[in-house]
C-alpha positions, 0 to 999 in steps of 0.5 A: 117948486119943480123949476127951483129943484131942477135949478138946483140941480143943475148948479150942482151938477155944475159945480160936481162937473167943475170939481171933477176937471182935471186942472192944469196949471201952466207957469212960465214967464212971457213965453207961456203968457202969450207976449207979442202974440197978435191974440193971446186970448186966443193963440197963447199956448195954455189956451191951445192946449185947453183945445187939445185936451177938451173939456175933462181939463181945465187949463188956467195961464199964470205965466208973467212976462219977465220972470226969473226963476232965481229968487234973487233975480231981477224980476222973481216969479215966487214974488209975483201975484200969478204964483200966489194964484197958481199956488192956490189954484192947487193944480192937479198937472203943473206945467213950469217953463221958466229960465230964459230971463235967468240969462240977463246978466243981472240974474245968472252970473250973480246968482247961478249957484242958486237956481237949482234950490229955487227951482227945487223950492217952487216944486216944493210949493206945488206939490204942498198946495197938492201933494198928489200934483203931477209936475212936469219942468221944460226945457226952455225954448230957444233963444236965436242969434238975433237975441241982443245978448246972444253973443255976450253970455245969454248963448251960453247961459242958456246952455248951463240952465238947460243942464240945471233943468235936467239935472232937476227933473231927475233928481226930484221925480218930475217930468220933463218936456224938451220944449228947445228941440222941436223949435231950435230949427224954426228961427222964423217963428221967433220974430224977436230972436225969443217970443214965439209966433202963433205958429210957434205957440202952436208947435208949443202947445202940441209938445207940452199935450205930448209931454202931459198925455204920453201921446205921441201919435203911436208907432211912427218909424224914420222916413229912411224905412221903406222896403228895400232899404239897405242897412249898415254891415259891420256896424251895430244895427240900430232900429228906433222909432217913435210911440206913445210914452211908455209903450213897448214895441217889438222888432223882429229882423229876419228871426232875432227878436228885441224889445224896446219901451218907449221913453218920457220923450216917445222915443225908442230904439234898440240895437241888434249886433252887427252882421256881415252882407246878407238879405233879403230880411223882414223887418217888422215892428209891433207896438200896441199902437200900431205894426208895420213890415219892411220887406226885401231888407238887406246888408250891406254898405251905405253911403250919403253922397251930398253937396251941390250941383256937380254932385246932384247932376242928374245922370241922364245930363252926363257924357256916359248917360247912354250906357250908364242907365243900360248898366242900371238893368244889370245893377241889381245890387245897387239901392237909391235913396233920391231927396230931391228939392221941390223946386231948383234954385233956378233964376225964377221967383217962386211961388206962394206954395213954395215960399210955404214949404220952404218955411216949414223945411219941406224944402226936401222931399222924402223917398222910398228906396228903389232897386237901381234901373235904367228908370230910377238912375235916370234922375239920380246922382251920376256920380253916386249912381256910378260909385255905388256901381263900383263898390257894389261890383268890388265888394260883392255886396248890396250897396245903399246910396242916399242922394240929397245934394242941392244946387247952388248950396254953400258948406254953411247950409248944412252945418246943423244950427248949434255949431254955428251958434257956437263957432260962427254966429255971425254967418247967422245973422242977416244972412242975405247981407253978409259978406261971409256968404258969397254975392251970387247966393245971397242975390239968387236967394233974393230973386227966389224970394221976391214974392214973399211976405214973411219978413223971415221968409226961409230959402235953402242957402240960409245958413244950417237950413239944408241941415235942418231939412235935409239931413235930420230925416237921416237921423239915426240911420247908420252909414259907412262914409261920405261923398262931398262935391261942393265948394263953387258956392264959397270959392271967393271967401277962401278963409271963411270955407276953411272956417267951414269946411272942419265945421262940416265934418264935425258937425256930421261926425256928431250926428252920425255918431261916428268920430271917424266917419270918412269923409271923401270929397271932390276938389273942384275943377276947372273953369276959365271965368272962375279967377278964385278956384286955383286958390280955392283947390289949394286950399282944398287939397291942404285941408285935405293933407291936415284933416283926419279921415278926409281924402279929396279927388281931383278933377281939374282935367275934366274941367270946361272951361265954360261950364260950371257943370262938366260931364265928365261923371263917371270918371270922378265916381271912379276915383272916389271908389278908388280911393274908398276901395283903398282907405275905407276898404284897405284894397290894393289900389292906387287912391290917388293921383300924385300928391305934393310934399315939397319942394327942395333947392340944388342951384337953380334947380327946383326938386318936387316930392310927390306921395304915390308918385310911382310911373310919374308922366305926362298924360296922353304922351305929351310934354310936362306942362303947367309948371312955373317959379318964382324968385324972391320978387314973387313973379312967377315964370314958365318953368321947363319940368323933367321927370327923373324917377318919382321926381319932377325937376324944374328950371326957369332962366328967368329964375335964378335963385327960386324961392317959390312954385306953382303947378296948374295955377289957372282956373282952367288948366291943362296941366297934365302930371299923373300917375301910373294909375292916370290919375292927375295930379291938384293944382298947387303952390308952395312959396318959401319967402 
């Protein structure tokens, strides 16, 4: 008898046990189901998110592969036996991912007009089968440009359901999870362009815990904070961070008091007014969940210098290395902010580890802002180093400079994943095989990743990587302008960079939030195996001449004519800080060498017009040389060149009609037009035929 009553017992403290669980119902289609997971069983997301929430939780799957939301869509999920059991099942939490089979074209295009009321309807039964459910909807996961019908409309379709599902998760009072962002820069865990791997299920269940539980991992700041950072004068200050939902979280910046609560999405910012050039202040941040004081905080300016290897190129490895670290000790205005790569793009295979990080986008290596000394220069770039010497002298200010250029990078590695979805899928896909990337890159990114056996494995010059690794731990941090130095890595595909290139800044004016953020950019120099590079500069100088708040540098006469890398640096750094000093900062200062306008007929006599084109001479006193003319045949001769006034002349007996010319059309050249100011004239060619 004893043994039968404690039985009983225990079934029903069992049963009271199963009845106080609170359940989760997880709908969705094969992504929620599991499909093409190794294990299911044991590595679809539900089964995760059962681990995460432990045994007060009772975590139940009824997701169906191939499942619209659109009831009259090919395959509807309110007619399928896993939303009669999820109904019945009267979760207490429902979970809905659904959307990403509405994008055949056998679902949206015919039935678009409906997918809101579907949605609203399947909401609806939940929350009769429990009208205390909680429900939250997601944000479909992201389908990749590999994806068969990417470009024939399921790109985007998938953009317009995004919208529906937000538009509904406001108007019925449910949750929403952003199931799209944490894995939109993670292509390599989608083996098929749209099933997650089971590191990609995992990414899954951890945002969908985040989503339900508020849990965010409690007070969390940018990488970007540290002490001694520089923030933005002149501009709204902005501070944001990450918390539990709904958490409050108190800043105090030297004395001025905001407070911030924390949205659905465990985000929070606020903004203080912007103030002109001060410090040192403290910054400090409170939240229930955590506190954290920055110490030595100034305002000031802050400027991204960014590209490849000319821009990385370490100031210790420059003409001027000696005396510029010397400097450093006496730079105490200046502020670094260095990231690094883990490992260069040398001529080696890399291994194990590194093919690791580099998959999880760990490819760039976080800092901490350090005050400018002979030590910490010495592995910074020369050319931001050098620049931030220069306005931090000119503007009596503390200047901030973050440096995360990386060789051998092509402009499409930092252009963010969305722009090139939408303007150059093709750049995407097969990277290592198309011939929109340069030869060069896709062969070293090959050998880097010879040892590899992720058939996705990840390499820094696959396209919108560097953004994703490198630029993203920016997010939110306010800077004045950029410094770009890179161009070498696309110079055979002349059309294809003039794709990018207005790609790039668009791109960053975005995410910066700032339609006008200056971009200043180095032409390329010059180098005597480099064929392409005088129809690369041209290019570069009239994209320069038609975008807005671009301006470029030059710098062809410190070229080498062996050396990709020149070290002439510092020269460079001054004029990006003369021409900031004049566009940006409005100082009267030469911004540039002279510039060409056009060219004019009178006889045989070609006339050049030229922008800032005042004290026009040869430099180091020698005779005008780089010149050259053309007539209607195209062939392009030795022309003598004449300085008269602000204007160069140019005759050529060989040319007696001309139609066409040329300035510095090598690619090394000692062509030698400057300015006043010495600063040289771009390449150019101009041709009427």
């Amino acid at each position: 008898m004893k043994r039968l009553l404690f039985l009983l017992s225990l079934l029903l403290s069992l049963q009271l046990s199963a009845r106080d669980k609170i359940k989760v119902a997880c709908v969705g289609n094969s992504v929620t189901f599991g499909y093409n997971l190794p294990d299911r069983a044991t590595q679809a997301y539900p089964v995760r998110l059962q681990q995460m929430l432990g045994e007060r939780y009772e975590v139940k799957n009824f997701g169906h592969s191939g499942a619209t939301l659109l009831n009259k869509g090919h395959n509807p999920y309110t007619r399928l036996p896993e939303f009669k059991d999820a109904v019945r099942y009267k979760a207490d939490w429902v979970v809905i991912h659904l959307g990403l089979n509405d994008t055949d074209p056998r679902n949206w295009p015919q039935h678009a007009d409906e997918f809101v009321s579907d949605y609203r309807a399947l909401i609806d039964s939940f929350r009769v089968a429990n009208p205390k459910a909680r429900i939250w909807i997601c944000l479909m996961t992201p389908i990749f440009h590999d994806h068969p019908r990417f470009d024939s409309g399921t790109r985007l379709w998938h953009g317009m359901i995004q919208q529906k599902i937000k538009q509904i998760a406001a108007t019925t009072h449910v949750g929403l999870i952003d199931l799209y962002t944490p894995l939109h820069s993670h292509p390599n865990l989608f083996p098929d362009a749209l099933h997650p791997n089971p590191e990609g299920a995992k990414i899954l269940a951890e945002t969908v815990y985040s989503g339900i539980t508020g849990n965010y991992g409690g007070l969390a700041v940018p990488a970007t904070y540290s002490n001694g950072m520089v923030l933005q004068r002149q501009s709204p200050i902005k501070i944001c961070g990450t918390a539990n939902a709904g958490e409050r979280v108190s800043v105090n910046f030297h004395g001025k008091k905001s407070e911030a609560l924390t949205d659905a999405f465990g985000k929070w910012q606020t903004t203080f007014a912007a103030e002109e050039a001060g410090g040192p202040y403290e910054l400090s941040i409170k939240a229930a969940s955590g506190k954290m004081t920055f110490n030595d905080v100034w305002v000031g300016e802050v400027w991204l210098c960014s590209g490849q290897s000319n821009m990385e190129l370490k100031l210790h490895q420059i003409k001027t290395a000696k005396e510029d670290m010397a400097a450093a000790d006496t730079c105490s205005r200046i502020h670094l902010y260095n990231m690094p790569s883990i490992i260069p793009t040398s001529a080696t295979e890399w291994d194990s580890a590194h093919l690791d990080a580099v998959n999880h986008l760990q490819y760039i290596s976080t800092s901490t802002w350090q005050r400018a000394n002979a030590k910490n220069v010495r592995n910074f770039s020369a050319i931001g180093f050098n620049y931030a010497r220069i306005l931090a002298d000119s503007l009596q200010c503390h200047v901030g400079i973050i440096s995360n250029a990386v060789g051998g990078s092509g402009c499409e590695d930092w252009i963010d994943r969305t722009t090139l979805e939408e303007e150059f899928p093709a750049i995407l896909r097969n990277w290592k095989h198309n011939d929109f990337i340069m030869r060069w890159v896709r062969e070293r990114a090959d050998l880097n990743t010879r040892k590899a056996t992720d058939r996705l494995q990840r390499h820094p010059y696959e396209p919108a990587y560097l953004f994703e690794s490198a630029m993203l731990p920016l997010r939110n941090y306010n800077i004045r302008g950029v410094l770009w130095y890179q161009g070498e890595s696309n110079a055979d595909n002349v059309e294809v960079h003039e794709r990018l290139f207005p790609m790039l800044e668009q791109s960053w004016r975005k995410f910066f939030g700032n339609k006008e953020l200056p971009f200043y950019f180095v032409q390329l120099s010059s180098i005597g195996t480099r064929p392409s590079w005088p129809h690369f500069r041209d290019s570069q100088r009239r994209m320069a001449a038609s975008l807005p708040h671009t301006w470029m540098t030059v710098c062809s006469d410190l070229g080498d004519s062996l050396d990709v890398h020149p070290t002439h640096k510092r020269e460079v750094a001054e004029r990006l800080a003369a021409s900031a000093l004049c566009h940006t900062y409005h100082h009267q200062v030469v911004p540039s060498g002279p510039q060409y306008k056009n060219f004019v007929c009178k006889g045989n006599t070609v006339i050049l017009h030229f922008d800032y084109a005042q004290g026009l001479h040869a430099a180091h006193g020698n005779q005008l040389i780089g010149f050259e003319l053309a007539g209607a045949d195209g062939m392009y001769h030795p022309a003598q060149a004449t300085i008269v006034g602000n204007k160069v002349h140019l005759t050529a007996d060989a040319v007696k009609q001309p139609q066409a010319v040329r300035y510095g059309w090598q690619p090394f050249t000692r062509a030698n037009l400057v300015n006043a100011a010495n600063i040289p004239a771009s390449t150019f060619r101009d041709e009427k035929f």
